[in-house]
DRENPA-3360 file (N, C-alpha, C; in nm, 2 decimals, always signed):
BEGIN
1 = XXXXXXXX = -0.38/-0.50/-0.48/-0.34/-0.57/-0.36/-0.28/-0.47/-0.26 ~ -0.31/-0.52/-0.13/-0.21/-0.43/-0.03/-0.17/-0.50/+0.13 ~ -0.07/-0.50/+0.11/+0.06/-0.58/+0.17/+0.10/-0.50/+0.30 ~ +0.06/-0.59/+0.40/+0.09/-0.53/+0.56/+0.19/-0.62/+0.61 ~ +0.24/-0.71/+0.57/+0.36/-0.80/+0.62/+0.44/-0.86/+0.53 ~ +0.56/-0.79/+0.51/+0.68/-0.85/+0.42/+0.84/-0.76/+0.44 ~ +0.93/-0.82/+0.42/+1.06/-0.84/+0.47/+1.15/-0.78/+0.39 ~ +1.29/-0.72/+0.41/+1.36/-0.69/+0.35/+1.51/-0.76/+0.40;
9 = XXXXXXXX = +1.61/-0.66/+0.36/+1.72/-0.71/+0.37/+1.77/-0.66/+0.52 ~ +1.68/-0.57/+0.59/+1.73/-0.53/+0.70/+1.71/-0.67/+0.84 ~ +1.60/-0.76/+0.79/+1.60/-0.85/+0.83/+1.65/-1.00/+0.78 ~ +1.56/-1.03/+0.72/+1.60/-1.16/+0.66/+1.52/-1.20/+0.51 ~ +1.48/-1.07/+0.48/+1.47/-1.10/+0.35/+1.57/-1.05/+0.21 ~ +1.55/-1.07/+0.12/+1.64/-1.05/+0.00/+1.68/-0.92/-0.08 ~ +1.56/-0.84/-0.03/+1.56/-0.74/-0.14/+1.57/-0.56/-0.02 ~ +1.65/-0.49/-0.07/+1.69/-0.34/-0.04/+1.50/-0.26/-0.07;
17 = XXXXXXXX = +1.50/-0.20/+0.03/+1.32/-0.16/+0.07/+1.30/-0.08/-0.07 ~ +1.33/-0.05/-0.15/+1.33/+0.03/-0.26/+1.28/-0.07/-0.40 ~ +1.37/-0.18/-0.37/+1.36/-0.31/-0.49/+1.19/-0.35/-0.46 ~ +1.19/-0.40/-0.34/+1.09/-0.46/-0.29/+0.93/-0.39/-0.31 ~ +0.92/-0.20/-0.30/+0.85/-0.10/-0.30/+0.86/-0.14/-0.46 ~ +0.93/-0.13/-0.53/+0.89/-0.10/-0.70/+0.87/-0.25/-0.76 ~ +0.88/-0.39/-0.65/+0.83/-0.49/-0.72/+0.68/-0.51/-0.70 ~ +0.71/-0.48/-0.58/+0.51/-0.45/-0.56/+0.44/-0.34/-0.64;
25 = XXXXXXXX = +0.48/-0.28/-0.70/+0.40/-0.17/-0.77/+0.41/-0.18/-0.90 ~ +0.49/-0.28/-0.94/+0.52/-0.35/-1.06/+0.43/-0.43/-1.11 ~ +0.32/-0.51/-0.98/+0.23/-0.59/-1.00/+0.11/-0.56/-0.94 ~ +0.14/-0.44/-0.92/+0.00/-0.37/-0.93/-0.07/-0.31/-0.74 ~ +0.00/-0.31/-0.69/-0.02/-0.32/-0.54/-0.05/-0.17/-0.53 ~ -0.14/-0.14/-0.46/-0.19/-0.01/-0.40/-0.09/+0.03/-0.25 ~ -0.05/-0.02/-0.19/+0.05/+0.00/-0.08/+0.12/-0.14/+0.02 ~ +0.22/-0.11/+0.06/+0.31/-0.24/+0.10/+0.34/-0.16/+0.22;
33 = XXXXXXXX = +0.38/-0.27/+0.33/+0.41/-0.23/+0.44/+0.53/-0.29/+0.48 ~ +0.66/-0.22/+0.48/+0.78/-0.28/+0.55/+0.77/-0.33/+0.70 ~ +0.78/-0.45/+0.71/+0.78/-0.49/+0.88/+0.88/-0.60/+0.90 ~ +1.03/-0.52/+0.92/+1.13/-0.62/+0.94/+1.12/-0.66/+1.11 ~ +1.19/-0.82/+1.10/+1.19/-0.86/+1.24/+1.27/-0.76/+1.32 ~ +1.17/-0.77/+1.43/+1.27/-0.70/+1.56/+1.21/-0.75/+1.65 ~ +1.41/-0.69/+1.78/+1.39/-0.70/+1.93/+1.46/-0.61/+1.98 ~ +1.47/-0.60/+2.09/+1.53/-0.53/+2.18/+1.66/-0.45/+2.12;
41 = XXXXXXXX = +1.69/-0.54/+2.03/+1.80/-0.56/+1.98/+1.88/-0.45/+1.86 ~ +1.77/-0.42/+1.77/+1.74/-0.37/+1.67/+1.66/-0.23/+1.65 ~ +1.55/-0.25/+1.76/+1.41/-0.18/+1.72/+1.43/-0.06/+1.64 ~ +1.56/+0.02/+1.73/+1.57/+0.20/+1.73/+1.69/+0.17/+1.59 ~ +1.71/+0.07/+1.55/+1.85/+0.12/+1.41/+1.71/+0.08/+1.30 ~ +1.59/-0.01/+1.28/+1.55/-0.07/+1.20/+1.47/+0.06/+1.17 ~ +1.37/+0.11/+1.23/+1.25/+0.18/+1.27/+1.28/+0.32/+1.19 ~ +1.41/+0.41/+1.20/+1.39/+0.52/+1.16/+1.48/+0.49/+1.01;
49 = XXXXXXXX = +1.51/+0.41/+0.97/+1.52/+0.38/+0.80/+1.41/+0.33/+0.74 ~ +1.35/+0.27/+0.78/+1.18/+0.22/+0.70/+1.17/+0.37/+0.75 ~ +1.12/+0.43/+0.79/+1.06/+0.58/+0.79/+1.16/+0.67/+0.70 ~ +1.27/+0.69/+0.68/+1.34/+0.73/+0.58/+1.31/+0.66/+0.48 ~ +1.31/+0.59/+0.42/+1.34/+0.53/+0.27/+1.17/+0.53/+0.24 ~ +1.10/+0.55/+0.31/+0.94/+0.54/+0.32/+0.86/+0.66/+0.24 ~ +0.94/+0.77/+0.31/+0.91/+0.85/+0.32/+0.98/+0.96/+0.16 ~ +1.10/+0.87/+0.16/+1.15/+0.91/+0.04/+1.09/+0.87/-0.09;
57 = XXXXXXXX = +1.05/+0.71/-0.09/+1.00/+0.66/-0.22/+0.86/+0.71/-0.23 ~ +0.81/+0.75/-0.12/+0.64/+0.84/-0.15/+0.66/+0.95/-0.24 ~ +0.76/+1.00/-0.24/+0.78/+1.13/-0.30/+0.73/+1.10/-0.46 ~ +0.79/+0.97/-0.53/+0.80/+0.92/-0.65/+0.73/+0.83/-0.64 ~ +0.65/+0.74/-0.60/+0.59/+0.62/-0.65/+0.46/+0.67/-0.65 ~ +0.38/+0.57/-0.71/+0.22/+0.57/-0.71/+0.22/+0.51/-0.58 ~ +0.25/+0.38/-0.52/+0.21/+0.27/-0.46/+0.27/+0.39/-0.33 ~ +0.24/+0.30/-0.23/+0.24/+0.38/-0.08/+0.32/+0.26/-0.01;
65 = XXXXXXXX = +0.39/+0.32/+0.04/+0.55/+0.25/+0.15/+0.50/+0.30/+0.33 ~ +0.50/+0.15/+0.37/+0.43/+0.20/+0.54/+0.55/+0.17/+0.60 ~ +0.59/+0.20/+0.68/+0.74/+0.20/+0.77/+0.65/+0.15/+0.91 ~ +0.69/+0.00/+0.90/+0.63/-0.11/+0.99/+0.74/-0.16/+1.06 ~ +0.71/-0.28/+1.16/+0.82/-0.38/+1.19/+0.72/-0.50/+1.26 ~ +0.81/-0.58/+1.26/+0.74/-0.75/+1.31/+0.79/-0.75/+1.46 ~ +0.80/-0.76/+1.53/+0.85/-0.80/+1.67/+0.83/-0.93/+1.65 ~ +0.91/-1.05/+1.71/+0.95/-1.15/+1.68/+1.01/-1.20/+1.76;
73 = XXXXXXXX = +0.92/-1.36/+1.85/+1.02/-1.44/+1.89/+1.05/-1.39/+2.05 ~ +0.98/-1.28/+2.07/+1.00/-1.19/+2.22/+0.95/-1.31/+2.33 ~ +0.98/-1.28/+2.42/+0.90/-1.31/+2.52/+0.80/-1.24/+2.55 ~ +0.68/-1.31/+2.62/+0.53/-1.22/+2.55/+0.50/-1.09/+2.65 ~ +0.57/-1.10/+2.76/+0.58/-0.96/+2.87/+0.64/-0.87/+2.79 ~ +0.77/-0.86/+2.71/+0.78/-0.78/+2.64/+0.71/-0.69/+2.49 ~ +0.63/-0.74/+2.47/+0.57/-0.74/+2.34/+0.47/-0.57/+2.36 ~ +0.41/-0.53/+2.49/+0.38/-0.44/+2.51/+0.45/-0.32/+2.48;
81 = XXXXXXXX = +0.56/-0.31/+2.60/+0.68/-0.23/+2.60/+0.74/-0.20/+2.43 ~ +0.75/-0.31/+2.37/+0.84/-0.25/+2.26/+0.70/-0.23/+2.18 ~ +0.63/-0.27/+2.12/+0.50/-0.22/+2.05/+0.48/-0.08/+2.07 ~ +0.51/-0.03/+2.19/+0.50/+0.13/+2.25/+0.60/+0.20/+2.19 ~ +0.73/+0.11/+2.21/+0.86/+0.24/+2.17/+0.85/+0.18/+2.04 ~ +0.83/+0.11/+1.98/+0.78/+0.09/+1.77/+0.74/+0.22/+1.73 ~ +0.62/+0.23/+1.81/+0.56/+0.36/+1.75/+0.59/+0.49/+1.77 ~ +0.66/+0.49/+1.92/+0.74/+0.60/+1.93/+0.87/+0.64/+1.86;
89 = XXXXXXXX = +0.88/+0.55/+1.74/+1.03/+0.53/+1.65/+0.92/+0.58/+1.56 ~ +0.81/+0.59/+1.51/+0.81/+0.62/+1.40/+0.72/+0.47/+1.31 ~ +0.70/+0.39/+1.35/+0.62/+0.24/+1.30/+0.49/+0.31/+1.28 ~ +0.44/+0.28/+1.20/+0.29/+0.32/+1.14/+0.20/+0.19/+1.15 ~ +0.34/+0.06/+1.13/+0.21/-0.06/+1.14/+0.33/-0.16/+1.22 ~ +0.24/-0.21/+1.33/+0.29/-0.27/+1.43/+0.20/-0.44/+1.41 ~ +0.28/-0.49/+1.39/+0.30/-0.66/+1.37/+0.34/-0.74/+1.46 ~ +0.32/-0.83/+1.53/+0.36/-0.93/+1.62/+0.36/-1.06/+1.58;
97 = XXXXXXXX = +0.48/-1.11/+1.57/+0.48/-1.26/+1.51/+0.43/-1.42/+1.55 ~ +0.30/-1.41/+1.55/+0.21/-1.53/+1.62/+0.27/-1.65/+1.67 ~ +0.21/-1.75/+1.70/+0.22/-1.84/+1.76/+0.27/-1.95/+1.62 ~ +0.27/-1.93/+1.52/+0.26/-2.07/+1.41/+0.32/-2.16/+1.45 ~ +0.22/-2.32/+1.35/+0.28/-2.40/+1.43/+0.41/-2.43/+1.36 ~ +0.46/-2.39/+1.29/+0.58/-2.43/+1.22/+0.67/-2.37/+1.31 ~ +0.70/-2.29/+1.39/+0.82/-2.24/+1.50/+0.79/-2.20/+1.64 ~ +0.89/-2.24/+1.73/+0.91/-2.20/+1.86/+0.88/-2.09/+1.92;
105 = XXXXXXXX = +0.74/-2.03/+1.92/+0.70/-1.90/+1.95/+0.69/-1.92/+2.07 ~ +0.70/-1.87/+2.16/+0.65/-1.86/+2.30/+0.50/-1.88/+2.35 ~ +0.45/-1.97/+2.35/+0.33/-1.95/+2.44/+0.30/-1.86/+2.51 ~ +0.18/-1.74/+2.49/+0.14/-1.67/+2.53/+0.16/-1.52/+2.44 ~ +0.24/-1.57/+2.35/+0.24/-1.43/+2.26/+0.10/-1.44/+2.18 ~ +0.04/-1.49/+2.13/-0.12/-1.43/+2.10/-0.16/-1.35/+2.20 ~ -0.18/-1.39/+2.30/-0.23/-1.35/+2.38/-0.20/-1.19/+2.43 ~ -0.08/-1.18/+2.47/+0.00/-1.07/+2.51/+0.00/-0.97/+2.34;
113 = XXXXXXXX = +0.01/-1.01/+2.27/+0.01/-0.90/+2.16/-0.15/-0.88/+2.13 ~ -0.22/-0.92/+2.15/-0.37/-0.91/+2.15/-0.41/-0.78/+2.24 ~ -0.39/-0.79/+2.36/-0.37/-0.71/+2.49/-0.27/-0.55/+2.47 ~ -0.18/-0.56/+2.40/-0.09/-0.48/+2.39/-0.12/-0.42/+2.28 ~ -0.24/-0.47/+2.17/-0.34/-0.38/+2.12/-0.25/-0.36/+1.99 ~ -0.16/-0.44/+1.91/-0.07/-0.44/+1.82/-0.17/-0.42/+1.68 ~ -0.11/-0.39/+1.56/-0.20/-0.38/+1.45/-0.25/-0.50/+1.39 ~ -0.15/-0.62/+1.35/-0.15/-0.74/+1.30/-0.09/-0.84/+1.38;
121 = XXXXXXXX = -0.20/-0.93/+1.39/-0.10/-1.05/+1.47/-0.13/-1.19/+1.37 ~ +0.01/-1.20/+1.33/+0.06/-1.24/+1.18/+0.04/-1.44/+1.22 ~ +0.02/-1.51/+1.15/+0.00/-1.64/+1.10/-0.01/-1.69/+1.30 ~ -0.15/-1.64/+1.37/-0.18/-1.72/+1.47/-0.15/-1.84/+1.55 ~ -0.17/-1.94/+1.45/-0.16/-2.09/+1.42/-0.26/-2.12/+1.49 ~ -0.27/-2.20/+1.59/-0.41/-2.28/+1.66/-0.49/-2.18/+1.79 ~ -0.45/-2.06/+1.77/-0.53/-1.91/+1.84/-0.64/-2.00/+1.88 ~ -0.71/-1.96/+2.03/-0.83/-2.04/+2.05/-0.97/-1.89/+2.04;
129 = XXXXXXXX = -1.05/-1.98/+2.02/-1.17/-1.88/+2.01/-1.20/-1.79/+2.10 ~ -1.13/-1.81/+2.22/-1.16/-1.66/+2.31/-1.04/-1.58/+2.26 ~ -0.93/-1.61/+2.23/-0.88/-1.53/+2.20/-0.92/-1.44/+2.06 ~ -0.93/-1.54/+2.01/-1.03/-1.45/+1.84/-1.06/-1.34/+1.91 ~ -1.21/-1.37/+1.99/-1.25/-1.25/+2.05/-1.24/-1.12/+2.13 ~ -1.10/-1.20/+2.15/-1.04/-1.06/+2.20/-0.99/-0.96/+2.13 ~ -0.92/-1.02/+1.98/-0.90/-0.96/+1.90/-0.93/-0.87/+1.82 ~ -1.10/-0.92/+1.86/-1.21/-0.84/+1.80/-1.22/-0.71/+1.84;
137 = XXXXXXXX = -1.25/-0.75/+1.98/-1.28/-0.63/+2.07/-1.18/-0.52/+2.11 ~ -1.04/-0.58/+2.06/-0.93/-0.48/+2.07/-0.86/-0.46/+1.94 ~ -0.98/-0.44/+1.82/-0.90/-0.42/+1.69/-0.82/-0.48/+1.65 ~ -0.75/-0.57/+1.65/-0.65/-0.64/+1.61/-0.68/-0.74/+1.46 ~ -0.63/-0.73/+1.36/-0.65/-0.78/+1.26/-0.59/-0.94/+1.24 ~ -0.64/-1.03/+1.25/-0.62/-1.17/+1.25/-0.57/-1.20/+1.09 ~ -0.42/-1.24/+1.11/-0.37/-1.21/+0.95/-0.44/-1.46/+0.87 ~ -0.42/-1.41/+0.78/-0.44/-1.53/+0.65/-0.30/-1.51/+0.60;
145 = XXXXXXXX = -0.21/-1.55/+0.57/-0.11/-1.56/+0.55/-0.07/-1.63/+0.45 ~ +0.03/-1.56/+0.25/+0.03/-1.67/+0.22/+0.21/-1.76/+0.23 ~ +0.22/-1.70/+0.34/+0.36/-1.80/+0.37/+0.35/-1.95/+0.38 ~ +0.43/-2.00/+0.30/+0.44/-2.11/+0.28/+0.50/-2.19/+0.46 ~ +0.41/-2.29/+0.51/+0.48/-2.34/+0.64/+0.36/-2.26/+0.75 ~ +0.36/-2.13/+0.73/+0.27/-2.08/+0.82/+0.10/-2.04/+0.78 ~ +0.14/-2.09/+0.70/-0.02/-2.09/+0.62/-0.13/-2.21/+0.62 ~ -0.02/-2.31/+0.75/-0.10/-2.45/+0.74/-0.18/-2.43/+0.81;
153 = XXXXXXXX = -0.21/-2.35/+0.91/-0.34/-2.30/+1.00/-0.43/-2.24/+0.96 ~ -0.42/-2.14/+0.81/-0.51/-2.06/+0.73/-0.70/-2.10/+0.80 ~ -0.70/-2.24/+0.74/-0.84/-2.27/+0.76/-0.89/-2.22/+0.95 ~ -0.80/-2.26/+1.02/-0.81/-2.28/+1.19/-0.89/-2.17/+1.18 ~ -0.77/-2.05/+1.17/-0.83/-1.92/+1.19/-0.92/-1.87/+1.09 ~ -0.94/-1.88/+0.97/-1.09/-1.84/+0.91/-1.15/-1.87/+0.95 ~ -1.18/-2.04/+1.02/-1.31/-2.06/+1.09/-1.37/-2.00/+1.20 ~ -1.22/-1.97/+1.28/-1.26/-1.92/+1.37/-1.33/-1.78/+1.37;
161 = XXXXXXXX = -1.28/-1.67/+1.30/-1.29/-1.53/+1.26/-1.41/-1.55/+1.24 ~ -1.47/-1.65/+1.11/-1.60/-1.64/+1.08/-1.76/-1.68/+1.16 ~ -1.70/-1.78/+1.25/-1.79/-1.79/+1.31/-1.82/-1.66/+1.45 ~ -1.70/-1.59/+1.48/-1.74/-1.52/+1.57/-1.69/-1.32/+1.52 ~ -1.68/-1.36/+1.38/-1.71/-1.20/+1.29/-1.60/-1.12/+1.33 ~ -1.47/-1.17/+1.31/-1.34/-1.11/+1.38/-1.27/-1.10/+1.23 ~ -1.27/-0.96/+1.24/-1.21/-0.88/+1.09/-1.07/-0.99/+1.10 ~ -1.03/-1.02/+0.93/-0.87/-1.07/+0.91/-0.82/-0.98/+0.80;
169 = XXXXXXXX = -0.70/-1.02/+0.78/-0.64/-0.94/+0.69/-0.51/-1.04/+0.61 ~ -0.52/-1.03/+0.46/-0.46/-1.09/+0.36/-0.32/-1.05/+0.34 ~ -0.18/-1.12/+0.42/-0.07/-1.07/+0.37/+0.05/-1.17/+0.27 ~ +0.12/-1.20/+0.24/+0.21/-1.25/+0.21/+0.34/-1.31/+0.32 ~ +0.41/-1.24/+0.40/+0.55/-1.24/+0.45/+0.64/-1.23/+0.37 ~ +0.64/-1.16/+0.26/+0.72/-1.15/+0.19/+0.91/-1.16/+0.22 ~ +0.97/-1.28/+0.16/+1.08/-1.25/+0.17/+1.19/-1.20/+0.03 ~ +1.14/-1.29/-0.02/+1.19/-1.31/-0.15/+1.06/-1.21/-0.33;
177 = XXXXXXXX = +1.11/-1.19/-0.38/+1.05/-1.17/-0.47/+0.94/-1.25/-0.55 ~ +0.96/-1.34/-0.56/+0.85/-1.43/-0.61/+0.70/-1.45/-0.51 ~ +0.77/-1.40/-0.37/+0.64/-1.43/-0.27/+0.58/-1.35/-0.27 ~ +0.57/-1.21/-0.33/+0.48/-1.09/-0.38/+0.33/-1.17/-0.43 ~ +0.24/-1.14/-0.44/+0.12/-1.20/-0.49/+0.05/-1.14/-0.58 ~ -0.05/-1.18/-0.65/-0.14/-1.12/-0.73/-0.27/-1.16/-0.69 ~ -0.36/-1.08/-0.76/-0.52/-1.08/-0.65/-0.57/-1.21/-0.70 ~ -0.56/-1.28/-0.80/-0.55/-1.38/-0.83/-0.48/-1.50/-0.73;
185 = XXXXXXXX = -0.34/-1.44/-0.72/-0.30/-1.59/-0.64/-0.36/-1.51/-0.54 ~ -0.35/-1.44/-0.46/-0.44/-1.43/-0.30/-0.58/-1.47/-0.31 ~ -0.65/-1.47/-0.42/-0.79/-1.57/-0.40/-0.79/-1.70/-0.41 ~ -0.64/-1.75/-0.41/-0.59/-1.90/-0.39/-0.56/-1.94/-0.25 ~ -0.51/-1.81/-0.22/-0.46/-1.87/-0.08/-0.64/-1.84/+0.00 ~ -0.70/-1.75/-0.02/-0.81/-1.75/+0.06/-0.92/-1.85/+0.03 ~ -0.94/-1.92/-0.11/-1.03/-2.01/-0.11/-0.96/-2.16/-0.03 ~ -0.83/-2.12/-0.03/-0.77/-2.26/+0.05/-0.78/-2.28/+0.17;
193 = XXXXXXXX = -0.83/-2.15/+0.21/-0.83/-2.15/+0.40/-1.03/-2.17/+0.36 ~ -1.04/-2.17/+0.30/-1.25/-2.20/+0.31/-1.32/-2.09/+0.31 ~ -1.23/-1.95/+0.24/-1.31/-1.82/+0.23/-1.36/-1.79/+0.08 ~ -1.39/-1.71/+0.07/-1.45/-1.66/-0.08/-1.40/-1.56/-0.16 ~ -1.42/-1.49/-0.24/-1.40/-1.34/-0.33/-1.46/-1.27/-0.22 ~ -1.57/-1.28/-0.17/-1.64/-1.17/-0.03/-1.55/-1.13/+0.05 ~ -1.49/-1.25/+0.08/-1.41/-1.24/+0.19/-1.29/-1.17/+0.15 ~ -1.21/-1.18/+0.05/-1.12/-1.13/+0.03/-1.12/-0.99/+0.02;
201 = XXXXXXXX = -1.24/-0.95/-0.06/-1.27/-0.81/-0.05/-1.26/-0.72/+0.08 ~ -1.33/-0.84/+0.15/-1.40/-0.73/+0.29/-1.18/-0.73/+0.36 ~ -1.10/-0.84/+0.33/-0.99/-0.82/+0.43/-0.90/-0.72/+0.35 ~ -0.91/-0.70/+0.21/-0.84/-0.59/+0.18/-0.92/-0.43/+0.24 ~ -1.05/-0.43/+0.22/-1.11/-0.35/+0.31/-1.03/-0.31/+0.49 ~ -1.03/-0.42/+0.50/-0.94/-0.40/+0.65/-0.83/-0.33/+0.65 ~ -0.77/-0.39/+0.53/-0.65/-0.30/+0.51/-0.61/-0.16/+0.48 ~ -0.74/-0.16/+0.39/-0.72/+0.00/+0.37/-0.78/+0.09/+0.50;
209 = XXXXXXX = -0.85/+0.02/+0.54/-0.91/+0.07/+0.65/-0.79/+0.09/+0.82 ~ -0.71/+0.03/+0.82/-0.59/+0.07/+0.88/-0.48/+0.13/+0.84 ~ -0.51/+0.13/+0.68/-0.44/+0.28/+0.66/-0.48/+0.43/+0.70 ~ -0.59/+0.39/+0.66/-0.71/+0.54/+0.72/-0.64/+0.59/+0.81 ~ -0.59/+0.49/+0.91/-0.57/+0.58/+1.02/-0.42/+0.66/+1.04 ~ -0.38/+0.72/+0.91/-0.24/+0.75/+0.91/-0.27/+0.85/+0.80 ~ -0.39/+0.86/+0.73/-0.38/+0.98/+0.63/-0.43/+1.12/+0.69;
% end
């Protein structure tokens, strides 16, 4: 497995980036990507400790540590601007926290994080088909998510991806330990959105394939 969206304790999940890097690799994962929430707020204290502790657990692990972050919750003018200084901190994988329908997202963040050319734009929710397309055209990886609550859209956006051939990508949201997955349960969450083992293949493909661009 390989994991482009999950949380630590610098945000709001449970586990120290180190617990979390050797639980994933415990169950077999090829590489995980730290992407704690951020804003304005945070970006510059979160950003160069995932690149520290990233960079340290590479030394020793098999599995591979990406020093990411989620932006979250922004207002969607902002979403450019910080996406830019993410990466100028040091972010290898830049995530934007979609529209789901389970929370108060701003209208217009698909959109604007689409545009601002982000890596992952995590649990969409009811994304409409031109936007798919834009995501297409501007690389953007349309995540399948197996978060519980933001995963009720899964099907929306497979359909959508598939009918108009817009690469996705398989993550968790990891907060907790137990929400780690196995290629097994992720061919649960993907036959539940109406995809196949093909499919699952070709979105871990994605994934490694946005790693490519960091080796």
């Amino acid at each position: 497995m390989i994991d482009l969206h999950t949380h630590t304790l610098f945000s709001d999940g449970e586990l120290l980036p180190s617990e979390l890097v050797r639980r994933a690799e415990n169950l077999g994962y090829q590489a995980i990507a730290l992407t704690d929430h951020a804003d304005s707020s945070n970006l510059d204290w979160i950003i160069p400790r995932m690149v520290r502790v990233c960079r340290d657990l590479n030394r020793y692990r098999k599995i591979r540590a990406i020093p990411g972050v989620e932006l979250t919750h922004l207002p969607p003018e902002m979403i450019a601007p910080l996406a830019k200084e993410a990466r100028s901190l040091g972010a290898l994988i830049v995530v934007v926290h979609g529209e789901t329908v389970v929370e108060p997202v701003p209208p217009g963040t698909n959109r604007k994080a689409i545009e601002a050319g982000v890596d992952i734009l995590a649990h969409p929710g009811l994304i409409t088909e031109e936007e798919v397309l834009r995501a297409k055209a501007k690389n953007v990886l349309l995540e399948i998510t197996a978060r519980k609550g933001h995963s009720l859209s899964n099907g929306h956006v497979a359909r959508l991806a598939k009918k108009t051939g817009t690469p996705l990508i398989l993550n968790t949201d990891a907060h907790t330990p137990d929400n780690l997955i196995t290629r097994e349960q992720g061919m649960k969450v993907v036959m539940g959105a109406g995809l196949d083992v093909e499919d699952l293949d070709r979105m871990l493909d994605h994934s490694r394939g946005l790693l490519s661009r960091f080796e």
